[in-house]
Backbone bond lengths (Angstrom), bond angles and torsions (degrees), N, CA, C in turn:
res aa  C-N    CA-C-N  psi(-1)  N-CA   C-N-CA  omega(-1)  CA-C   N-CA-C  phi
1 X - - - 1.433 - - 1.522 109.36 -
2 X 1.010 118.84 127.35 1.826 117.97 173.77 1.300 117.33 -101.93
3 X 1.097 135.46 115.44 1.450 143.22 -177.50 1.239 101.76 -81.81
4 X 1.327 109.57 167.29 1.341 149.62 -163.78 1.467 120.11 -102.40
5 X 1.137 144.50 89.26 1.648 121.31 -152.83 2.130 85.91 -84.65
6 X 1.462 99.98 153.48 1.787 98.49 -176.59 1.289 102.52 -89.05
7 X 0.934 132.04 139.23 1.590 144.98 -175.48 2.132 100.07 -101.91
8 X 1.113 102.33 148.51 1.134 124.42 -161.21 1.506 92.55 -88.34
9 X 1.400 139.68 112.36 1.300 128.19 157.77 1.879 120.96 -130.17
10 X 1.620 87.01 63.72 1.439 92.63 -179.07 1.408 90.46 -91.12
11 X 1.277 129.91 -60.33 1.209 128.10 -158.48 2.182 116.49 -55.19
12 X 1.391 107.37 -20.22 0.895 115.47 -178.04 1.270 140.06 -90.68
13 X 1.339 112.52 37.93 1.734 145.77 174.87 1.670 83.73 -109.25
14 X 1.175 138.01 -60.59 1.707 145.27 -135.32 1.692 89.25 -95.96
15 X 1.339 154.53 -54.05 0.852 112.82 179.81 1.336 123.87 -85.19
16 X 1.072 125.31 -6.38 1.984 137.12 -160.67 1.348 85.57 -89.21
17 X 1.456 152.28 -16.12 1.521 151.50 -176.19 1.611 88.05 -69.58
18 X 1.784 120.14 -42.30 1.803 91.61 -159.18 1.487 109.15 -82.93
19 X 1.426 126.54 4.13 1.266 126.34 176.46 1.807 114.41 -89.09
20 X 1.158 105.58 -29.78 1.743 102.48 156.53 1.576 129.31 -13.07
21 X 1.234 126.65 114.92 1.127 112.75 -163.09 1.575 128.79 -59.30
22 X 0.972 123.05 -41.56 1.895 140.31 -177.75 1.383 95.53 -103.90
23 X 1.140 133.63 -28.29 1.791 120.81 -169.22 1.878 97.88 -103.65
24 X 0.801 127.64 -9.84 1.447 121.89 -157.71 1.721 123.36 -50.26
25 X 1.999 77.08 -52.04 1.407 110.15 -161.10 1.782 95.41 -70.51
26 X 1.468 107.78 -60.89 1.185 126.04 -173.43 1.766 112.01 -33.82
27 X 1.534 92.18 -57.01 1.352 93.06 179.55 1.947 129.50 -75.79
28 X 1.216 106.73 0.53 1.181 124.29 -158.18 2.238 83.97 -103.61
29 X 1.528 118.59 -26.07 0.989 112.90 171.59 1.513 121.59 -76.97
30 X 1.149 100.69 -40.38 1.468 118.51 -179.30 1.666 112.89 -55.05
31 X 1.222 108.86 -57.78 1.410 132.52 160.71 1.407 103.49 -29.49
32 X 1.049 114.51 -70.65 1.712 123.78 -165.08 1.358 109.99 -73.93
33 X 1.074 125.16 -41.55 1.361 140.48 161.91 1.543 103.60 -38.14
34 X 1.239 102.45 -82.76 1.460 110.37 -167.47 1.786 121.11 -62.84
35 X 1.688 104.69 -8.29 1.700 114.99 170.92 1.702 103.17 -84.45
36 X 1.393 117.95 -32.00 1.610 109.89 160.07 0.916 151.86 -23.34
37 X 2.229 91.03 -64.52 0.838 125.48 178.84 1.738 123.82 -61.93
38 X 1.753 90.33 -40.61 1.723 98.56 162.81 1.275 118.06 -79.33
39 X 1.340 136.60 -27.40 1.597 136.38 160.82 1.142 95.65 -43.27
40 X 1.442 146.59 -60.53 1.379 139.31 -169.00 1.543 122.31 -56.89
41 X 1.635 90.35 -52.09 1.545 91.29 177.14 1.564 128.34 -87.62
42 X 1.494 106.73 -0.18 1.488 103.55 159.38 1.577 118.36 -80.23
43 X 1.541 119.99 -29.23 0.964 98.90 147.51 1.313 155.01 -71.59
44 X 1.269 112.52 -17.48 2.027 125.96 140.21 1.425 119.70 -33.45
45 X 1.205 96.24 -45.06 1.730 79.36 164.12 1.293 119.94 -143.39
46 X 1.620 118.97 59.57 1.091 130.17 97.54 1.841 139.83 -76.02
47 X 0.770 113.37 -5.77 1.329 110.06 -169.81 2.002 95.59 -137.13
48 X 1.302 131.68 -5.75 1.062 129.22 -165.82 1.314 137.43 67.60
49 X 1.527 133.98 109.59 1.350 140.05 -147.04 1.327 105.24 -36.84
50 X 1.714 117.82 -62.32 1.236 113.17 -152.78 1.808 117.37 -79.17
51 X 1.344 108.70 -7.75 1.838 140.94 156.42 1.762 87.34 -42.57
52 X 1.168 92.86 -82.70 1.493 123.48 -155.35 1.669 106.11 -34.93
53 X 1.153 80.32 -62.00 1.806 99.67 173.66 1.207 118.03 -29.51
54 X 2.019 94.58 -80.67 1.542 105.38 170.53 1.660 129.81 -44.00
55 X 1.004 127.54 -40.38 1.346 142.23 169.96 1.952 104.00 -54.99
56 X 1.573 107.17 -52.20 1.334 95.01 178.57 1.260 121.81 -76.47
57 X 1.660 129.91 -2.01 1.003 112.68 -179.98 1.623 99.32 -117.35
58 X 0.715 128.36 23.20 1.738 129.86 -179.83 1.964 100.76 -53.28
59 X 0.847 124.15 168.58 1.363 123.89 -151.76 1.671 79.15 -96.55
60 X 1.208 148.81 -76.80 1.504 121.77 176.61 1.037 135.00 -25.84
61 X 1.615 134.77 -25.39 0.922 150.55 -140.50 1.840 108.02 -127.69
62 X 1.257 109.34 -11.36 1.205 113.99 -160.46 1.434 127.27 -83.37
63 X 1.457 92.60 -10.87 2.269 114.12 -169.65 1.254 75.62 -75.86
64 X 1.530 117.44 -77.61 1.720 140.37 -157.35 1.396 73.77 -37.32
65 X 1.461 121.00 -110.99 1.580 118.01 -151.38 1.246 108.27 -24.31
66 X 1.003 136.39 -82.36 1.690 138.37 -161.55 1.643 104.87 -47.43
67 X 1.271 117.26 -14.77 1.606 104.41 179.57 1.735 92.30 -106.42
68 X 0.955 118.62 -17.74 1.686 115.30 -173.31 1.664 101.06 -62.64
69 X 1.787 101.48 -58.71 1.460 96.71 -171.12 1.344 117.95 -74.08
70 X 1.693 127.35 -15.24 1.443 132.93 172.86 1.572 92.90 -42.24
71 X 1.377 101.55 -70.83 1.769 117.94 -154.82 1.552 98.95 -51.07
72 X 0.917 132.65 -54.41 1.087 142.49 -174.05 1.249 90.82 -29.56
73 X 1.740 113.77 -93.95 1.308 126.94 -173.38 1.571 132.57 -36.29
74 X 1.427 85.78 -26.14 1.754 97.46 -162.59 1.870 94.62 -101.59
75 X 1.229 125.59 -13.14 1.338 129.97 139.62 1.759 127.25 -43.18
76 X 1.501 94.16 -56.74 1.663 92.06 173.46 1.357 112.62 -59.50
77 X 1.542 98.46 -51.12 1.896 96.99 -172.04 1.250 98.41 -46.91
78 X 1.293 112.48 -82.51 1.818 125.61 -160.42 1.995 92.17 -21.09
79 X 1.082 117.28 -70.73 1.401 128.58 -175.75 1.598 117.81 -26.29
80 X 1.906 94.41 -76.39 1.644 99.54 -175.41 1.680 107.45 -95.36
81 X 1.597 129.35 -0.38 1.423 99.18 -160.48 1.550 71.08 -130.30
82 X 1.427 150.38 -26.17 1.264 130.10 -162.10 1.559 104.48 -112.12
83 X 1.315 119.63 -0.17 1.511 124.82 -166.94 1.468 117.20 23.62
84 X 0.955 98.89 50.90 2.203 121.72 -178.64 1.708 111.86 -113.30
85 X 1.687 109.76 82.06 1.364 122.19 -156.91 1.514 80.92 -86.28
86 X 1.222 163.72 -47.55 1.483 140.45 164.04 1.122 115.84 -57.66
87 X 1.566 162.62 -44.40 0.956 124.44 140.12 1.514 136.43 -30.37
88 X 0.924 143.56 -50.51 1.451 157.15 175.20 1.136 113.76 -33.43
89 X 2.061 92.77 -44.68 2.115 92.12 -179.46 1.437 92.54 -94.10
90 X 1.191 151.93 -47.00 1.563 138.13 164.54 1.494 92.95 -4.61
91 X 1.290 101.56 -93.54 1.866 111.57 -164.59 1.537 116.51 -54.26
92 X 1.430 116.99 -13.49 1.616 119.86 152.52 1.709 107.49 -56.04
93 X 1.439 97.71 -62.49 1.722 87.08 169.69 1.253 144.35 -30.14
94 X 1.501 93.98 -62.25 1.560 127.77 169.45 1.732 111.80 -29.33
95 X 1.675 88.57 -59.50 1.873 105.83 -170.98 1.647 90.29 -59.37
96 X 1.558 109.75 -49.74 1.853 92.38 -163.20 1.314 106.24 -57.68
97 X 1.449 127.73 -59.21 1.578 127.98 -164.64 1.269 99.48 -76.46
98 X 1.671 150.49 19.02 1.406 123.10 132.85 1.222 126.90 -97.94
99 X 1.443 97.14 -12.59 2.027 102.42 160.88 1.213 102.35 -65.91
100 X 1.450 156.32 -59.34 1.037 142.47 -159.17 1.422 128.37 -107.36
101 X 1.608 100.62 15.93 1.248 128.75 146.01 1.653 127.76 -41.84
């Protein structure tokens, strides 16, 4: 008799959602958006909000921030209030090259 070894398919509802045709993109912003948002705040508390702050706004530091949190925002809109899924990944961009700005 040859068995079958069982393959694990929890994970495979969660990525096959970003290939969906009309929801894919959307959700693939949201996603990214909202892992930022926790990249940010795990570092809040690691290093402590008002640390955190100061460091992000130090005068080198200050374009990057001010375009980090634009994108952010202007990600959600584009998403839920402008339904503009190429814009959305533009400002996905945006978020990567001012994080690693």
């Amino acid at each position: 008799m040859s068995q079958v070894a069982p393959t694990d398919n929890t994970l495979k509802p969660l990525h096959t959602l970003l290939f969906i045709p009309h929801t894919g993109i959307k959700l693939f912003a949201i996603f990214y958006t909202l892992g930022n948002i926790a990249a940010l705040a795990s570092t809040c508390f690691l290093m402590g909000p008002l640390k955190q702050l100061k460091r992000m706004f130090e005068p080198t530091r200050l374009i990057a921030t001010i375009v980090m949190l634009l994108c952010l925002i202007l990600t959600l809109c584009a998403v839920f209030w402008w339904h503009k899924k190429g814009l959305a990944i533009i400002f996905c961009i945006l978020q990567f090259l001012a994080m690693t700005w």
